[in-house]
Every structure is written in C-alpha cells, then in structure tokens.
N, CA, C and O of each residue as an XYZ file, in Angstrom:
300
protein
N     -31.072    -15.945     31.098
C     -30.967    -16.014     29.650
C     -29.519    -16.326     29.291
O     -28.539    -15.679     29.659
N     -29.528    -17.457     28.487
C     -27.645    -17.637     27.768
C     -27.646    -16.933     26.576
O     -28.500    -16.534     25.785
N     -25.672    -16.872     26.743
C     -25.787    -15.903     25.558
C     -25.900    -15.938     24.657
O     -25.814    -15.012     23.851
N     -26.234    -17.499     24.398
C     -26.534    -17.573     22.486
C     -27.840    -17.785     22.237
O     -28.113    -18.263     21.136
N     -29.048    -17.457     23.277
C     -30.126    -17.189     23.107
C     -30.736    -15.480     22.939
O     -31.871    -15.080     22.676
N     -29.682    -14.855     23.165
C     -29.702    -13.196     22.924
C     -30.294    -13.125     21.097
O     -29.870    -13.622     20.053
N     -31.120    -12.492     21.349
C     -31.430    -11.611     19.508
C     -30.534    -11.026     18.955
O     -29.497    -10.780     19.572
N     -30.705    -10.655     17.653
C     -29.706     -9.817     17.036
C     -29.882     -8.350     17.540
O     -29.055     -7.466     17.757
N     -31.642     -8.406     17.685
C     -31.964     -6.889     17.745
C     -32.203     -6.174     19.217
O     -32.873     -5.183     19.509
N     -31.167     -7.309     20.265
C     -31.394     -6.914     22.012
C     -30.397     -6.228     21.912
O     -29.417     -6.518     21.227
N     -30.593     -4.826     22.868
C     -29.185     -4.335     22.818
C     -28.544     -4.417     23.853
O     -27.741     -3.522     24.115
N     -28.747     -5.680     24.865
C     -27.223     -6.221     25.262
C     -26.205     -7.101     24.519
O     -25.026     -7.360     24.762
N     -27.105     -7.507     23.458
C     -26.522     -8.285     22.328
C     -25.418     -7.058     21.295
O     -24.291     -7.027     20.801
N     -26.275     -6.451     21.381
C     -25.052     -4.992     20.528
C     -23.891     -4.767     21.598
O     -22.719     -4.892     21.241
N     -24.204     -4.451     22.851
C     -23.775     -3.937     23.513
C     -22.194     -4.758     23.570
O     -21.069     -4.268     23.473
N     -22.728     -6.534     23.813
C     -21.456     -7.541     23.963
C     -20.314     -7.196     22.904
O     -19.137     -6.876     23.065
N     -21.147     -7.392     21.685
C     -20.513     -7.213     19.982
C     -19.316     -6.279     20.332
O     -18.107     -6.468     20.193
N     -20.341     -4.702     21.064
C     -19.385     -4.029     20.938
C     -18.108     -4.048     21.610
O     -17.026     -3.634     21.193
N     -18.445     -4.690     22.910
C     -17.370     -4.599     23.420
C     -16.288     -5.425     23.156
O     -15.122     -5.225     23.498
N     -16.920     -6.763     22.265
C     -15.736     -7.439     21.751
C     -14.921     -7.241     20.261
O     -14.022     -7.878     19.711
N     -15.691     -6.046     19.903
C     -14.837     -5.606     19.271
C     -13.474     -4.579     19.239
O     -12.536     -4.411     18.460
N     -14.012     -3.853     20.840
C     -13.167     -3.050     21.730
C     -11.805     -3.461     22.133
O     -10.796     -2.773     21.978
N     -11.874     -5.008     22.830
C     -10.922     -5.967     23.080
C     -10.474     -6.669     21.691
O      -9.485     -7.373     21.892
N     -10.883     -6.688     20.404
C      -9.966     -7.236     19.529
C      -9.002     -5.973     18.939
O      -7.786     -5.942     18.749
N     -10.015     -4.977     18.735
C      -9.024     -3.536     18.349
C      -8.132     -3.368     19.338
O      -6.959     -3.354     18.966
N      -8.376     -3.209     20.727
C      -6.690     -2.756     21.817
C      -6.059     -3.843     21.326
O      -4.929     -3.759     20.844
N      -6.763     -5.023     21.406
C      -5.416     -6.580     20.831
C      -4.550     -6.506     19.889
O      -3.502     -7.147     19.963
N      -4.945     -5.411     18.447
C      -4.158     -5.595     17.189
C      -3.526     -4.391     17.494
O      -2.464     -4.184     16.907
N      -4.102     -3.188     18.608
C      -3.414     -1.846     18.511
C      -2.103     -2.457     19.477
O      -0.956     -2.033     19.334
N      -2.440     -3.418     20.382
C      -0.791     -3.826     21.235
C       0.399     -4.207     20.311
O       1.578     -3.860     20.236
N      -0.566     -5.237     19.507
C       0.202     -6.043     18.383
C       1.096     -5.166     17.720
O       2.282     -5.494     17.673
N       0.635     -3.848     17.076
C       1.259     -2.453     16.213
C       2.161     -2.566     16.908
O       3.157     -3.238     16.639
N       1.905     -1.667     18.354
C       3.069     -1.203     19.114
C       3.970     -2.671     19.075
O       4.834     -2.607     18.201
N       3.968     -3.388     19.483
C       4.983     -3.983     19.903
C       6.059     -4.219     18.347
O       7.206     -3.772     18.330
N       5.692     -4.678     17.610
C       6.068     -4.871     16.231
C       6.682     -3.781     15.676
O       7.709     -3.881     15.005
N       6.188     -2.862     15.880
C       7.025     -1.400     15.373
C       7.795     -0.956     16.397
O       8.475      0.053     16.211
N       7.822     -1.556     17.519
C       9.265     -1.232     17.885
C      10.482     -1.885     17.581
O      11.545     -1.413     17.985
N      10.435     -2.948     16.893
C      11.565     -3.615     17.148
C      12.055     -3.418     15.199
O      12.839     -4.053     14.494
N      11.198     -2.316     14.935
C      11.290     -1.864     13.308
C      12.753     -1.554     13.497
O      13.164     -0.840     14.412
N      13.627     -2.204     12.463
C      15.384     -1.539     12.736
C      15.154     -0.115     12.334
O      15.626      0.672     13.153
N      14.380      0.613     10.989
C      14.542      1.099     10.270
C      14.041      2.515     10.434
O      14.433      3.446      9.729
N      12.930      2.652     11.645
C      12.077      3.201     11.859
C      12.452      3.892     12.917
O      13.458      3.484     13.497
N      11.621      5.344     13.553
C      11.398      5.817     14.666
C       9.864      5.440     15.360
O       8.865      5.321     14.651
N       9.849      5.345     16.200
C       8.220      5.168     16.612
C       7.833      5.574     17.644
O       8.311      5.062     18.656
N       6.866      6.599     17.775
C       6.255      7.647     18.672
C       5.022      6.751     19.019
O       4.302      6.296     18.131
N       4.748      6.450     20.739
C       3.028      6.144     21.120
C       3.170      7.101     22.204
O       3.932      7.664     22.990
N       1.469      6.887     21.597
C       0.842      7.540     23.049
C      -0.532      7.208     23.064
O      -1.086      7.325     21.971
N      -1.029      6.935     23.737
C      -2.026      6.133     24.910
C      -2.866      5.478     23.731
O      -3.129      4.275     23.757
N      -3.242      6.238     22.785
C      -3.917      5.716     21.541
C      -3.561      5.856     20.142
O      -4.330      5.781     19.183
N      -2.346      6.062     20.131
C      -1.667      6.526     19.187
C      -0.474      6.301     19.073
O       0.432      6.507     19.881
N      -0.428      5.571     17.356
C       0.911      5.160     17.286
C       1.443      5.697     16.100
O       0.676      5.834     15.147
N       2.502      5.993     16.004
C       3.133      7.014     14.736
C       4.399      6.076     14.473
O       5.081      5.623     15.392
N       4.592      5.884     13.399
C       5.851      5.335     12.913
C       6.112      5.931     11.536
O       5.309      5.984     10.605
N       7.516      6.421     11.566
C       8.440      7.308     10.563
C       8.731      6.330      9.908
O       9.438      5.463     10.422
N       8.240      6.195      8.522
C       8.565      5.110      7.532
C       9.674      5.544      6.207
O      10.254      4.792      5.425
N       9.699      6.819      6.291
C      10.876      7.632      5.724
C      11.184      9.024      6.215
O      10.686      9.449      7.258
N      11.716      9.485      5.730
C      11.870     10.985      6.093
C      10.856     11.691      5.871
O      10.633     12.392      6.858
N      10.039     11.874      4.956
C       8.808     12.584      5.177
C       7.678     11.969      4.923
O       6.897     12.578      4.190
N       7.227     10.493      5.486
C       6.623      9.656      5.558
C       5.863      9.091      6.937
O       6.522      8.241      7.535
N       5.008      9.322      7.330
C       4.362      8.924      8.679
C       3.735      7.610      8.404
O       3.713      7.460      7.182
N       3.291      6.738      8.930
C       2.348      6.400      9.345
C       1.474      6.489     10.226
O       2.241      6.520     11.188
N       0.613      6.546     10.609
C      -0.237      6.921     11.828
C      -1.783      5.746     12.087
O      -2.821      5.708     11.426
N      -1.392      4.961     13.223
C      -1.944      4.353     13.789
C      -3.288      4.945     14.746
O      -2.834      5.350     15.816
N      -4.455      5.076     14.693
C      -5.203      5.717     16.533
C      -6.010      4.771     16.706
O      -6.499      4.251     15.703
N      -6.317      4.358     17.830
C      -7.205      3.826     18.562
C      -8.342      4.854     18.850
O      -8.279      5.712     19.731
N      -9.682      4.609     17.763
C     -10.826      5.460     18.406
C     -11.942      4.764     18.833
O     -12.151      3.611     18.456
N     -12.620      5.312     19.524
C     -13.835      5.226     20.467
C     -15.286      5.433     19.468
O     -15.718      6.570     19.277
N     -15.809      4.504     19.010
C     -16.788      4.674     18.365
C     -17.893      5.073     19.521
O     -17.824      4.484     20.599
N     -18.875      6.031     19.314
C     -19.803      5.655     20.005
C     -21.196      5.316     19.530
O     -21.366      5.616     18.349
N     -22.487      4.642     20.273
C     -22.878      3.837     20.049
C     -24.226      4.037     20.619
O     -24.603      3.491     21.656
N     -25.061      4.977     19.777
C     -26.526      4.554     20.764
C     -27.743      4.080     20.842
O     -28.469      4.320     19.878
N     -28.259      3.359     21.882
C     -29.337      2.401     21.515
C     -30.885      3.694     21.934
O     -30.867      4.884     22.247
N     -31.943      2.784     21.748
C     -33.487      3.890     22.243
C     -34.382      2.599     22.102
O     -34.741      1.835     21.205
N     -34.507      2.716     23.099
C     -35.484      1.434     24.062
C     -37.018      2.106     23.803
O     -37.456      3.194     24.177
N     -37.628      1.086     23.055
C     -39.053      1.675     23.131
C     -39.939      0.412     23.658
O     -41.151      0.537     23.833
C-alpha cells in the first residue's frame, strides 16, 4: 500500500500525522533554543524539554515540549 493511498480514518495514517507532527514540534523547539541564545538581553535556562527565557526581571517565558498522547481501538 502507498502512502497516499492510506484513509483518513487508518490509524497508520494517524499514526504518520502524528509523528510528523512530533518532528515539526522538536524542529521549532531547536529553532527556540537556538535563537534565544544568542538573545543579548536575556538569560536562558533548557532542559531536555524545556526552555525558559528571562524576558525581564520578573518576567519568564516558558517554552515545553509535550508528549501528546494518542489512542486508537481497532474494531
């Protein structure tokens, strides 16, 4: 089977979606990090999924990378 013969309603067809939506979110969460480091203005805290940048003194921003989860039921 090719993949643009997949249904909307197969759930390896969800399954792909999801995962390419997995790989565009880490893509824009790299993008954050890298960009907020080179912030002159800023401090910037990561960690593994999480990005924090001090936008004033008592001002956060807060970036996370979460894990949706996702379940299918095969009948």
């Amino acid at each position: 089977m090719m993949l643009n013969e997949l249904r909307d309603g197969d759930p390896l067809q969800a399954t792909l979606r999801e995962a390419q939506r997995e790989v565009l979110e880490q893509e824009i969460f790299s993008l954050l990090i890298r960009d907020a480091s080179i912030l002159p203005t800023s401090s910037v805290r990561v960690a593994e999924r999480l990005l924090v940048v001090e936008a004033t003194q008592d001002t956060e921003i807060r970036f996370e990378l979460v894990r949706l989860r996702v379940t299918f039921r095969l009948s």
